[in-house]
Z-matrix of the N, CA and C atoms (Angstrom, degrees):
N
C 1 1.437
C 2 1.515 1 109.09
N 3 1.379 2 118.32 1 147.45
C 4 1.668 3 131.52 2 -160.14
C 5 1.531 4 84.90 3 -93.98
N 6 1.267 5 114.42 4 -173.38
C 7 1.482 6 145.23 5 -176.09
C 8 1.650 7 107.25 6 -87.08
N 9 1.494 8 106.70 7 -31.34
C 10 1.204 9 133.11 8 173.93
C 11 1.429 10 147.71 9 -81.90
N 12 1.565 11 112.58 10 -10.59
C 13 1.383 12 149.86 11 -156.51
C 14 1.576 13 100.16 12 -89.48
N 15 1.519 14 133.84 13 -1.37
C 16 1.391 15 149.20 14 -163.29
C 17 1.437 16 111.05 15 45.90
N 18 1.582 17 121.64 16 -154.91
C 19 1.278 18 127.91 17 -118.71
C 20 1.967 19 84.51 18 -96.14
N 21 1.298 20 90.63 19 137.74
C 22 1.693 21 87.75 20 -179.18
C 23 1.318 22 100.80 21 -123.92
N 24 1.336 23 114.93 22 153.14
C 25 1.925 24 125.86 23 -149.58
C 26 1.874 25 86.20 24 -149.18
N 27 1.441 26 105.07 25 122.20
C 28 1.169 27 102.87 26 135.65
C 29 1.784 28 127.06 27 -128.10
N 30 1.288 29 114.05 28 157.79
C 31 1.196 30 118.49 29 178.58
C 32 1.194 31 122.78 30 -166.47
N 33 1.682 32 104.26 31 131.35
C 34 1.511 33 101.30 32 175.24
C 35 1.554 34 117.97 33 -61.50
N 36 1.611 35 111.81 34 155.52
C 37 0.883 36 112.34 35 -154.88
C 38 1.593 37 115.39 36 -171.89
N 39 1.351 38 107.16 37 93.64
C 40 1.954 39 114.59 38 177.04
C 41 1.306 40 101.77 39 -106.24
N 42 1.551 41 121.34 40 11.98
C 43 1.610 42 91.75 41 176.17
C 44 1.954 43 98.45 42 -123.85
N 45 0.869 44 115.36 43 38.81
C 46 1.365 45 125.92 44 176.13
C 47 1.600 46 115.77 45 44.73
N 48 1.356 47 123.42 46 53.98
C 49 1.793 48 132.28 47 171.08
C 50 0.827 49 89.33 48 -56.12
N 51 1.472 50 147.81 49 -48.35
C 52 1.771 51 154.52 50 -149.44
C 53 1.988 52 80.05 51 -43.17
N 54 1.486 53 116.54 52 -58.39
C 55 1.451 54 117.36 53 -156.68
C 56 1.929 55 112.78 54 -54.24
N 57 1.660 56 128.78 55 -10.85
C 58 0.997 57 110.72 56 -179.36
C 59 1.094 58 109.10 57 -117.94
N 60 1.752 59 106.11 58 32.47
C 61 1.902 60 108.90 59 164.85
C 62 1.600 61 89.08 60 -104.21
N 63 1.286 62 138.59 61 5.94
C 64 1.712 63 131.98 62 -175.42
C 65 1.689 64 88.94 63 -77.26
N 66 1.531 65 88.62 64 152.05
C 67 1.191 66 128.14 65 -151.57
C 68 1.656 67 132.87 66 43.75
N 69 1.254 68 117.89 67 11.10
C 70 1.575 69 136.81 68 161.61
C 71 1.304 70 115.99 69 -55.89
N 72 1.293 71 124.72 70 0.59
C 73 1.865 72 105.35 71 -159.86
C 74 1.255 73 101.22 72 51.05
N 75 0.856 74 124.08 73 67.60
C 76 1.980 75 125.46 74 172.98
C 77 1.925 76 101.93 75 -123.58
N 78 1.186 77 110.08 76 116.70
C 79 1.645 78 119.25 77 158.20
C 80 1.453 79 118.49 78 -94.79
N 81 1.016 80 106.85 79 138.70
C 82 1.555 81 123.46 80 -163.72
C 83 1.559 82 101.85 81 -135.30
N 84 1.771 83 104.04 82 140.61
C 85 1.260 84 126.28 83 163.90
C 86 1.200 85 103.32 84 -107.38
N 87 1.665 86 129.33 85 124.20
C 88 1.703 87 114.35 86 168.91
C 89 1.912 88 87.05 87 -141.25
N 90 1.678 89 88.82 88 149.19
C 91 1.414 90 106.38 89 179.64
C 92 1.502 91 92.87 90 -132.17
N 93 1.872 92 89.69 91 170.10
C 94 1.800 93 101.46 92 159.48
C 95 1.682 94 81.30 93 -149.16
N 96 1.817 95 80.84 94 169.75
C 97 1.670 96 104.17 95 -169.03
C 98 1.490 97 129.71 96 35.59
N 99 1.693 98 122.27 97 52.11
C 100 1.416 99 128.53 98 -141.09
C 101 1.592 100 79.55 99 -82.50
N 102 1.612 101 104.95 100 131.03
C 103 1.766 102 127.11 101 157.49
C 104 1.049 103 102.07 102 99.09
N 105 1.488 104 127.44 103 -21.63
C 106 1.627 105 131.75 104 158.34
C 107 1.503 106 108.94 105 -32.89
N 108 1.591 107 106.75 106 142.34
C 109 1.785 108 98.52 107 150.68
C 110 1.457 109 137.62 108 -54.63
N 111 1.616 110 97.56 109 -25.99
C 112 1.731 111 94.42 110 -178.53
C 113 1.680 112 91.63 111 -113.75
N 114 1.550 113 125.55 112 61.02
C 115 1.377 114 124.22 113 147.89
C 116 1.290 115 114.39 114 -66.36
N 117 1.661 116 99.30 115 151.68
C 118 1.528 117 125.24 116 -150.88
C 119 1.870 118 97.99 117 -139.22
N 120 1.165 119 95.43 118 105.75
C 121 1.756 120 103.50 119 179.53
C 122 1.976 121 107.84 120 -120.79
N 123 1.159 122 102.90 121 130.65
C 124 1.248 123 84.50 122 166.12
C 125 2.172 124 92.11 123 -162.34
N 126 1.900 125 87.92 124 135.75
C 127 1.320 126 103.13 125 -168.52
C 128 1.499 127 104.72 126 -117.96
N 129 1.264 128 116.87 127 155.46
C 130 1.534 129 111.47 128 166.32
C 131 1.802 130 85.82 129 161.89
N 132 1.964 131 94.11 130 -178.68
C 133 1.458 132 111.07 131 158.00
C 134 1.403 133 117.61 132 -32.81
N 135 1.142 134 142.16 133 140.67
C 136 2.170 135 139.38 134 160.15
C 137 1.534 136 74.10 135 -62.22
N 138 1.366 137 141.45 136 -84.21
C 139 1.398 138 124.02 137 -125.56
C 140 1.531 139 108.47 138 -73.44
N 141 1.470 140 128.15 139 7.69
C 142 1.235 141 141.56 140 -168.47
C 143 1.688 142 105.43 141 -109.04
N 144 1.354 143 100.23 142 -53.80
C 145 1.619 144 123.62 143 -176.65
C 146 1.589 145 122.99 144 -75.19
N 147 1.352 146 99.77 145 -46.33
C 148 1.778 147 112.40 146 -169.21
C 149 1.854 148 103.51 147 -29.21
N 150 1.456 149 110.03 148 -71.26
C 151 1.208 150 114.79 149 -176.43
C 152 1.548 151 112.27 150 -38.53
N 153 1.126 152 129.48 151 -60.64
C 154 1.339 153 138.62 152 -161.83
C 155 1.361 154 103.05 153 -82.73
N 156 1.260 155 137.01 154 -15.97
C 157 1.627 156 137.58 155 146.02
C 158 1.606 157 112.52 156 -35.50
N 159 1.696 158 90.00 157 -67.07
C 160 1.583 159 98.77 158 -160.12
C 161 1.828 160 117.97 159 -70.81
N 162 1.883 161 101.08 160 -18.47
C 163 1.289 162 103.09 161 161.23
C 164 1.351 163 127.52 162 -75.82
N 165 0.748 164 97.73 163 -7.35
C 166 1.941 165 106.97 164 -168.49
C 167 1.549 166 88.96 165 -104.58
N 168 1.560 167 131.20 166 -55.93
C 169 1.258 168 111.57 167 179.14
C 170 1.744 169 126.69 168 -45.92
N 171 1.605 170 108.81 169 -43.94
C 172 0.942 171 127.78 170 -165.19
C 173 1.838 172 101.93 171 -73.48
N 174 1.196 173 107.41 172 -42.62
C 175 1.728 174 111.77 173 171.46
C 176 1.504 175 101.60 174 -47.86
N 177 1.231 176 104.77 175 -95.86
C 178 1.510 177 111.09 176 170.95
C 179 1.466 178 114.33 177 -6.00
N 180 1.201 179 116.96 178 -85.87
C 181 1.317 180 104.21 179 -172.99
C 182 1.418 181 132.44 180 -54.31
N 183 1.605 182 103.30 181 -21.04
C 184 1.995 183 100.36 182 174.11
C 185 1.816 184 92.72 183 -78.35
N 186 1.146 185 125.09 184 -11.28
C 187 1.734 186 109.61 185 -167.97
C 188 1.614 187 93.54 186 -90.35
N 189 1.302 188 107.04 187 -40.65
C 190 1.688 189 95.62 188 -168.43
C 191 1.732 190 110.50 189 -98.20
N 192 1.478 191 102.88 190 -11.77
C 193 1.658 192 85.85 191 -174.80
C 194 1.579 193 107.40 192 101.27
N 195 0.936 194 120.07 193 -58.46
C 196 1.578 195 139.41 194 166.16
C 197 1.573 196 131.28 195 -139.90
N 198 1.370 197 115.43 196 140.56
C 199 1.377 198 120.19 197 160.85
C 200 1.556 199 108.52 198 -119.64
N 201 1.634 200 88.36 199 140.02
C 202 1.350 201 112.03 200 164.82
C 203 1.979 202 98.24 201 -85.23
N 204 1.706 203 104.81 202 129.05
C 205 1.499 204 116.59 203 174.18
C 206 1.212 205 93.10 204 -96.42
N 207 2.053 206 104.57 205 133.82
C 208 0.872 207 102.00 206 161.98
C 209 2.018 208 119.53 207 -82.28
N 210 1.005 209 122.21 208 162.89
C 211 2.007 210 110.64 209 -169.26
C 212 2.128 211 85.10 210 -61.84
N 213 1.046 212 104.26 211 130.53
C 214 1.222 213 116.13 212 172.82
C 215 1.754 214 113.64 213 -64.34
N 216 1.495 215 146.62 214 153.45
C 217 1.078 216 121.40 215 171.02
C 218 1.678 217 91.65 216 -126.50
N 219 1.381 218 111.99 217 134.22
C 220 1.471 219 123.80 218 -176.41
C 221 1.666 220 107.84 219 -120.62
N 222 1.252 221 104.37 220 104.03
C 223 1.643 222 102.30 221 163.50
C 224 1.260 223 123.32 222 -97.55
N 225 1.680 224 103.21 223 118.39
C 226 1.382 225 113.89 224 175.20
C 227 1.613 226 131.69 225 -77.34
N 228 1.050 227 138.36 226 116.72
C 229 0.852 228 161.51 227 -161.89
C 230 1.507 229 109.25 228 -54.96
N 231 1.647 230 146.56 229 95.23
C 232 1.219 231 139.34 230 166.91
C 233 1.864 232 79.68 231 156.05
């Protein structure tokens, strides 16, 4: 990311805030269990991604019982 790319936010995060930057032009990095063997990354647009976050979060957690969130990083757009 440039100097230029605007305001960048990270924060941990299991209850999905990521959802009231949708429709912002907002790109998001969100992980779980970061350095684990079964790490879970997934980057793109929020208005592209959001859905497939919250399924994959929600998988994850009925398979393991728990996820560790990694702090999500959301760049806002302006």
């Amino acid at each position: 990311m440039g100097d230029d790319d605007g305001d960048i936010v990270v924060m941990p995060d299991a209850h999905e805030s990521f959802r009231q930057c949708v429709g912002g032009g907002t790109w998001i990095q969100w992980g779980a269990c970061p350095g684990a063997p079964d790490e879970i990354l997934i980057s793109g647009h929020l208005d592209q991604v959001a859905e497939d976050i919250s399924r994959t979060h929600a998988a994850a957690r009925a398979e393991h019982g728990w996820i560790m969130d990694r702090p999500s990083t959301v760049v806002v757009a302006g």
